[in-house]
N, CA, C and O of each residue as an XYZ file, in Angstrom:
448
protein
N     -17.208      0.240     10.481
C     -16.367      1.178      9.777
C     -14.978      1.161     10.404
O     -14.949      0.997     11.623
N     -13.773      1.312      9.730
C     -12.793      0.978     10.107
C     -11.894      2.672      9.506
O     -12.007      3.160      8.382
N     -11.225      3.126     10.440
C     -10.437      4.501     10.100
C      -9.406      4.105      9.770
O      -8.950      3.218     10.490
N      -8.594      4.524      8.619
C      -7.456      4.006      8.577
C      -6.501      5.139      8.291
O      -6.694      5.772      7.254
N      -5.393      5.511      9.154
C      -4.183      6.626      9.438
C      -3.315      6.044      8.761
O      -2.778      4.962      8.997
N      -3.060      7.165      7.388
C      -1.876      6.748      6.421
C      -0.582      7.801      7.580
O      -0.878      8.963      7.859
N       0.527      7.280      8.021
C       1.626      7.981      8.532
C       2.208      8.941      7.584
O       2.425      8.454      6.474
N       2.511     10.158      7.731
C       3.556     10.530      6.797
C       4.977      9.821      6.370
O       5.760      9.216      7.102
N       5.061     10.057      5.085
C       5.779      9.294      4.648
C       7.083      9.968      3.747
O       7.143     11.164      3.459
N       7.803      9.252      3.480
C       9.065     10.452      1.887
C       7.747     10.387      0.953
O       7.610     11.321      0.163
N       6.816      9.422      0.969
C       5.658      9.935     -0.601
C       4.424     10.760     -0.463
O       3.497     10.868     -1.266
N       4.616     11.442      0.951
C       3.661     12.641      1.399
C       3.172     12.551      2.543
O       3.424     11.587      3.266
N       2.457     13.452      2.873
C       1.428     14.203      4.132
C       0.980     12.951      4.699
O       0.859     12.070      3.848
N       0.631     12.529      6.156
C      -0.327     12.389      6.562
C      -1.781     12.562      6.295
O      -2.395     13.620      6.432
N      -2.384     11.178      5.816
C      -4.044     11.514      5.688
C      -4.738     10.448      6.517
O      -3.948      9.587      6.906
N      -6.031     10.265      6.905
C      -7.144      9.318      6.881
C      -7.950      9.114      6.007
O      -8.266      9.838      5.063
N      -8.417      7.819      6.381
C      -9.774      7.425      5.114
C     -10.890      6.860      5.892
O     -10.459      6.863      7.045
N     -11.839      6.476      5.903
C     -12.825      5.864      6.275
C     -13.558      4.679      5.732
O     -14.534      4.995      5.053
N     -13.294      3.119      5.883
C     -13.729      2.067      5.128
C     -15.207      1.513      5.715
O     -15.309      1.519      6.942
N     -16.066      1.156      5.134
C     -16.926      0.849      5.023
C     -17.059     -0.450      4.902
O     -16.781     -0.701      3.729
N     -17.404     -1.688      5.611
C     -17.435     -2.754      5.073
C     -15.961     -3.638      4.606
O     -14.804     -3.280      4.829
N     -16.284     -4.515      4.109
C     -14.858     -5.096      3.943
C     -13.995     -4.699      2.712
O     -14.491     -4.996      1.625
N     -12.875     -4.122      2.701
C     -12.347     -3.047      1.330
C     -10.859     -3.721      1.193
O     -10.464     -4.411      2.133
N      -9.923     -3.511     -0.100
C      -8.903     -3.893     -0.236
C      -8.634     -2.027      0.257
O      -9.164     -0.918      0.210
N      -7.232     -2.870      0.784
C      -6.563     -1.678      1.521
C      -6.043     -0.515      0.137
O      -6.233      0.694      0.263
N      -5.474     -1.029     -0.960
C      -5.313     -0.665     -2.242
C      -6.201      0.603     -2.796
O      -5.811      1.599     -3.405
N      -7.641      0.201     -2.346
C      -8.345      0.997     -2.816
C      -8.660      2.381     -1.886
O      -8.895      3.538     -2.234
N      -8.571      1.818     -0.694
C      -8.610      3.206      0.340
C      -7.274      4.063     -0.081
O      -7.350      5.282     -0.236
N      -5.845      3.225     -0.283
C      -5.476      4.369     -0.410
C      -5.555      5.629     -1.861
O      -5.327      6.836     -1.791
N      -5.977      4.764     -3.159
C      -6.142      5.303     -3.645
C      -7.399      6.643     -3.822
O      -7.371      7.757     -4.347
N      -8.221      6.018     -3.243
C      -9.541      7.115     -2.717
C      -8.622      8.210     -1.648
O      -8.720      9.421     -1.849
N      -7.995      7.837     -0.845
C      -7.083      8.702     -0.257
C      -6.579      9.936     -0.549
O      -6.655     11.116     -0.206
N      -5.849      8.947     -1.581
C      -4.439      9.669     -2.111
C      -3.297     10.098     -0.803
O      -2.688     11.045     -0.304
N      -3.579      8.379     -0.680
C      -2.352      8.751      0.963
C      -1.168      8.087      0.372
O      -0.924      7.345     -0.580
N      -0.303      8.882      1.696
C       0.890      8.430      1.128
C       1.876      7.026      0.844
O       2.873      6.536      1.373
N       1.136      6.753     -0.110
C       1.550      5.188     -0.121
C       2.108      5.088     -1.802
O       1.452      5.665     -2.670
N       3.079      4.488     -2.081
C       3.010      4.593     -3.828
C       3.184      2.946     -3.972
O       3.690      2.211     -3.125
N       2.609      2.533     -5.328
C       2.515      1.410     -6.147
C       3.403      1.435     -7.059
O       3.871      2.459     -7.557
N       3.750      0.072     -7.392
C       4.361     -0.391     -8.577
C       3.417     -1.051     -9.139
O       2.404     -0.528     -9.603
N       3.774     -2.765     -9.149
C       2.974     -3.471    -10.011
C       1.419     -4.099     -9.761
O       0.734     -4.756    -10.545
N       1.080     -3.604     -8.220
C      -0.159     -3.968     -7.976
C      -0.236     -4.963     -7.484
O      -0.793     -5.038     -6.388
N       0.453     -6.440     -8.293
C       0.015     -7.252     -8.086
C       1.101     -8.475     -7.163
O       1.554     -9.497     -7.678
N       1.332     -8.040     -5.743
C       2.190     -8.791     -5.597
C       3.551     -9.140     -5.869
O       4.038    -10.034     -5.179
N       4.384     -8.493     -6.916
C       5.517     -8.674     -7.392
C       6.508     -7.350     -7.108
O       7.675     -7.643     -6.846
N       6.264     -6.331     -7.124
C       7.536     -5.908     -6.736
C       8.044     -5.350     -5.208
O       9.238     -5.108     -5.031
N       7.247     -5.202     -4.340
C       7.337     -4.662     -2.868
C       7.438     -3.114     -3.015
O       7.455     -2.576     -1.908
N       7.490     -2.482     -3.768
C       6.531     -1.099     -3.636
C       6.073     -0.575     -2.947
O       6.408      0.581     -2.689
N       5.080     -1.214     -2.331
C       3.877     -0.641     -1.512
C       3.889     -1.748     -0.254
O       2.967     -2.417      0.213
N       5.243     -1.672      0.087
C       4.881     -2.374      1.674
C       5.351     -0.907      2.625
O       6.150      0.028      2.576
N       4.106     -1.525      3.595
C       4.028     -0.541      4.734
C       4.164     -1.285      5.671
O       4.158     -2.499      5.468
N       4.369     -0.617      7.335
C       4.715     -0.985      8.316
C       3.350     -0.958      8.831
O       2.896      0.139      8.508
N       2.290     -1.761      9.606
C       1.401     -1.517     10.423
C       2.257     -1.592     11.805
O       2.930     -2.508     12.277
N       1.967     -0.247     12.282
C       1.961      0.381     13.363
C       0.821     -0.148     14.526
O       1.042     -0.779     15.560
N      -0.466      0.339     13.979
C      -1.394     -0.287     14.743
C      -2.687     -0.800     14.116
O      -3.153     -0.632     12.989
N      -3.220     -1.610     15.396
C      -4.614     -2.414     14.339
C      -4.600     -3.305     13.488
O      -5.543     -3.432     12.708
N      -3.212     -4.344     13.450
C      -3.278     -5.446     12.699
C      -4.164     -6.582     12.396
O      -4.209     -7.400     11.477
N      -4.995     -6.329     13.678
C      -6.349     -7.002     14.044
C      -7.275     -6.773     12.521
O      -7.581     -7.515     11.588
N      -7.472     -5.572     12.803
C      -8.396     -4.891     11.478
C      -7.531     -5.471      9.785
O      -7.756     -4.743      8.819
N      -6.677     -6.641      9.569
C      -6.783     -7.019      8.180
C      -6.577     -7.893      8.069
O      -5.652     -8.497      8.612
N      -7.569     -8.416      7.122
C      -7.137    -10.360      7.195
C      -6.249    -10.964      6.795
O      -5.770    -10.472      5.773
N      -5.653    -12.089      7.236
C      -4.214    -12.183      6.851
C      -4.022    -12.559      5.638
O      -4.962    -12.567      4.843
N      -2.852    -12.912      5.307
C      -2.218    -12.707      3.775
C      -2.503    -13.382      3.119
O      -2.423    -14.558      3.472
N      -2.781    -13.210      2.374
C      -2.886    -14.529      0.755
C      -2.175    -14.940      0.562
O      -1.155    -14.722      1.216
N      -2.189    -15.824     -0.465
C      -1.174    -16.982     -1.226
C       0.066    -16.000     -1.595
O       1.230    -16.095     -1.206
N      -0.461    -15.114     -2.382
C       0.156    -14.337     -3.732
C       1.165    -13.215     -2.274
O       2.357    -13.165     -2.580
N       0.916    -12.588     -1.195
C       1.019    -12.189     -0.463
C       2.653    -12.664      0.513
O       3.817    -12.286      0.646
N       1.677    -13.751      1.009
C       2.159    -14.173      2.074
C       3.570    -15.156      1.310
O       4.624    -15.432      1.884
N       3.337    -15.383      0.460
C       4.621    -15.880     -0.707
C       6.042    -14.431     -0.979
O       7.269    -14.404     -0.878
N       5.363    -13.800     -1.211
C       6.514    -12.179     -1.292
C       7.015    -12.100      0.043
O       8.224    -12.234      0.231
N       5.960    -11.828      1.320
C       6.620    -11.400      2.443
C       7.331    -12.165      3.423
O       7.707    -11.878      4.559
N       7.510    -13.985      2.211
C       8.148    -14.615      2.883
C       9.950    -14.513      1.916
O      11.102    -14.630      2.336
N       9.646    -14.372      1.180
C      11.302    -14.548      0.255
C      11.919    -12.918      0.669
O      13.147    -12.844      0.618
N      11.366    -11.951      0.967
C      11.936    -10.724      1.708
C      12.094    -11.097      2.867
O      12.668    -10.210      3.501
N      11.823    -12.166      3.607
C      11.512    -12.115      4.896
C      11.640    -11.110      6.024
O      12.417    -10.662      6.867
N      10.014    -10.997      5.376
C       9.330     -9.700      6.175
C       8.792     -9.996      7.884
O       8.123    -10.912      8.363
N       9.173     -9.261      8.258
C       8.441     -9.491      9.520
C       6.981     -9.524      9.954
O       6.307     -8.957      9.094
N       6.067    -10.079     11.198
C       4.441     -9.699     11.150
C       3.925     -8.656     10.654
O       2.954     -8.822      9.916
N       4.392     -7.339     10.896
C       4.053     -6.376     10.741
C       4.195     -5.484      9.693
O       3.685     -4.368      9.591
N       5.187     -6.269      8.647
C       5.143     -5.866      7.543
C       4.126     -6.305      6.208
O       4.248     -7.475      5.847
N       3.099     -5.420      5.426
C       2.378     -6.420      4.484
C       2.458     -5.237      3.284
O       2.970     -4.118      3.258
N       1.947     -5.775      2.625
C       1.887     -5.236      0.771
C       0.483     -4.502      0.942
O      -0.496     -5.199      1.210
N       0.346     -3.131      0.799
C      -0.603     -2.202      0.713
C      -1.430     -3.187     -0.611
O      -2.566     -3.613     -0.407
N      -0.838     -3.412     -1.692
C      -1.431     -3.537     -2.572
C      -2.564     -5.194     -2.659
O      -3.462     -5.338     -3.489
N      -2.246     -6.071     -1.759
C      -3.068     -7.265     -1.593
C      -3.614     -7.188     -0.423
O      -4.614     -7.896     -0.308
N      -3.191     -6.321      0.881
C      -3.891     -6.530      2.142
C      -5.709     -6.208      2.115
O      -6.266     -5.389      1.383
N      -6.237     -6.930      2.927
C      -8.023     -6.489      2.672
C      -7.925     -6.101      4.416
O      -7.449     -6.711      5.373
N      -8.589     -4.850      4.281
C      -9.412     -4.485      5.877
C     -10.328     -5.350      6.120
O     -11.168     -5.442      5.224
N     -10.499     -6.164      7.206
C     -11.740     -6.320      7.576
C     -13.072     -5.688      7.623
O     -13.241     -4.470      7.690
N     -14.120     -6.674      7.579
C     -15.158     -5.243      8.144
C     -15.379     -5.357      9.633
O     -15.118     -6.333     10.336
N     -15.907     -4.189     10.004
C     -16.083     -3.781     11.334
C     -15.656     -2.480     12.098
O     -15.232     -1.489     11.502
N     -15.730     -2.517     12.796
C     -15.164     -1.257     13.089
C     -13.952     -1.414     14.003
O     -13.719     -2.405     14.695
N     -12.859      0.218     13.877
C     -11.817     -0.444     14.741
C     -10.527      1.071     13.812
O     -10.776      2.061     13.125
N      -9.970      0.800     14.037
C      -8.141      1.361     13.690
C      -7.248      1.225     13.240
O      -6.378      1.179     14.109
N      -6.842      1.109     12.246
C      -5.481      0.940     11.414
C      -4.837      1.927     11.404
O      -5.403      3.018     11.477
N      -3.732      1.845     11.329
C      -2.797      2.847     11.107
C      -1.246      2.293     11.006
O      -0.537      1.726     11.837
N      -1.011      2.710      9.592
C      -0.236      2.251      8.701
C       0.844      3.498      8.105
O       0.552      4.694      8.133
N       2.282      2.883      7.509
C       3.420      3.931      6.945
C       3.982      3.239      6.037
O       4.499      2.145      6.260
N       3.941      3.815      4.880
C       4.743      3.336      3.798
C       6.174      3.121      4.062
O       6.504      3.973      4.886
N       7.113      2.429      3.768
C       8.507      1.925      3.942
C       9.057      1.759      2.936
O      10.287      1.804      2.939
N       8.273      1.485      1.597
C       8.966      1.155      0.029
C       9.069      0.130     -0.126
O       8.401     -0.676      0.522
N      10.032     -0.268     -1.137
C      10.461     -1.168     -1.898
C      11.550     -1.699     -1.191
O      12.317     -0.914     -0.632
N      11.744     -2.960     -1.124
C      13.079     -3.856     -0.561
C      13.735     -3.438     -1.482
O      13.564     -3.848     -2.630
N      14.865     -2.281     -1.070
C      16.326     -1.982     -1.685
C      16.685     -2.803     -2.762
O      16.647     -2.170     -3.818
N      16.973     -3.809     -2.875
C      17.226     -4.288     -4.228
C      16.273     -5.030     -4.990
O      16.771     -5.930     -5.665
N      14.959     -4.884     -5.066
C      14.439     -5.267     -5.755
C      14.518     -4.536     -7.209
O      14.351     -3.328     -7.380
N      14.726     -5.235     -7.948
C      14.887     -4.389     -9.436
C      13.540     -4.394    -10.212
O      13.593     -3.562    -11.118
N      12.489     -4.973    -10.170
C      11.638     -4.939    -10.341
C      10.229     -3.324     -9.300
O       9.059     -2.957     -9.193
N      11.449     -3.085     -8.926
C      10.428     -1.902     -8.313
C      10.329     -0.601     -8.687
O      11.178      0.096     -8.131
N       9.601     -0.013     -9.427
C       9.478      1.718     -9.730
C       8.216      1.775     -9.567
O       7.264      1.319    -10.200
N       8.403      2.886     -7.896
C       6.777      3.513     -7.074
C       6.805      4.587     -8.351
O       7.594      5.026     -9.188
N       5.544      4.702     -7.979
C       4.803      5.737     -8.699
C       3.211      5.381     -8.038
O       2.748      4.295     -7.691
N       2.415      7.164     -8.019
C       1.745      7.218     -7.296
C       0.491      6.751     -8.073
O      -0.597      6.677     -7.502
């Protein structure tokens, strides 16, 4: 089981979640309702990148679709897309903060 600490954020409160097994991070937060907001879900607009703080260990690294976005922003390690990252399974700590949308992306409107 893996805990995962949404940071407070400008899109709300501080929460935790509790993952079970191996989960897209996407879905914890929506079971959440932490503070994280989405755009397009799928990789395309940067929306939903957060900063991991801690426990980077706990998610497997990036996908194609992923690791392609957080290279043309050029994002740093520690930055990934709430919306494609997967927790590992196991047990352990994440703890993560929403940051938004890369400023000029025009393709970006969060919504929760």
């Amino acid at each position: 089981m893996t805990t995962v600490d949404f940071a407070e954020s400008a899109a709300g409160p501080a929460k935790s979640a509790v993952i079970h097994g191996r989960a897209r991070l996407l879905d914890a937060c929506d079971d959440a309702r932490a503070p994280v907001l989405f755009g397009c879900r799928a990789a395309r607009c940067t929306t939903c990148r957060v900063e991991v703080l801690e426990g980077e260990g706990r998610l497997e690294p990036a996908g194609p679709e992923e690791a392609e976005v957080l290279a043309t922003i050029g994002a740093p390690p520690e930055i990934r897309l709430a919306c494609q990252a997967i927790v590992r399974d196991g047990a352990g700590r994440l703890r993560i903060r929403w940051i938004g949308p890369v400023p000029s992306d025009p393709d970006a409107s969060p919504h929760a």
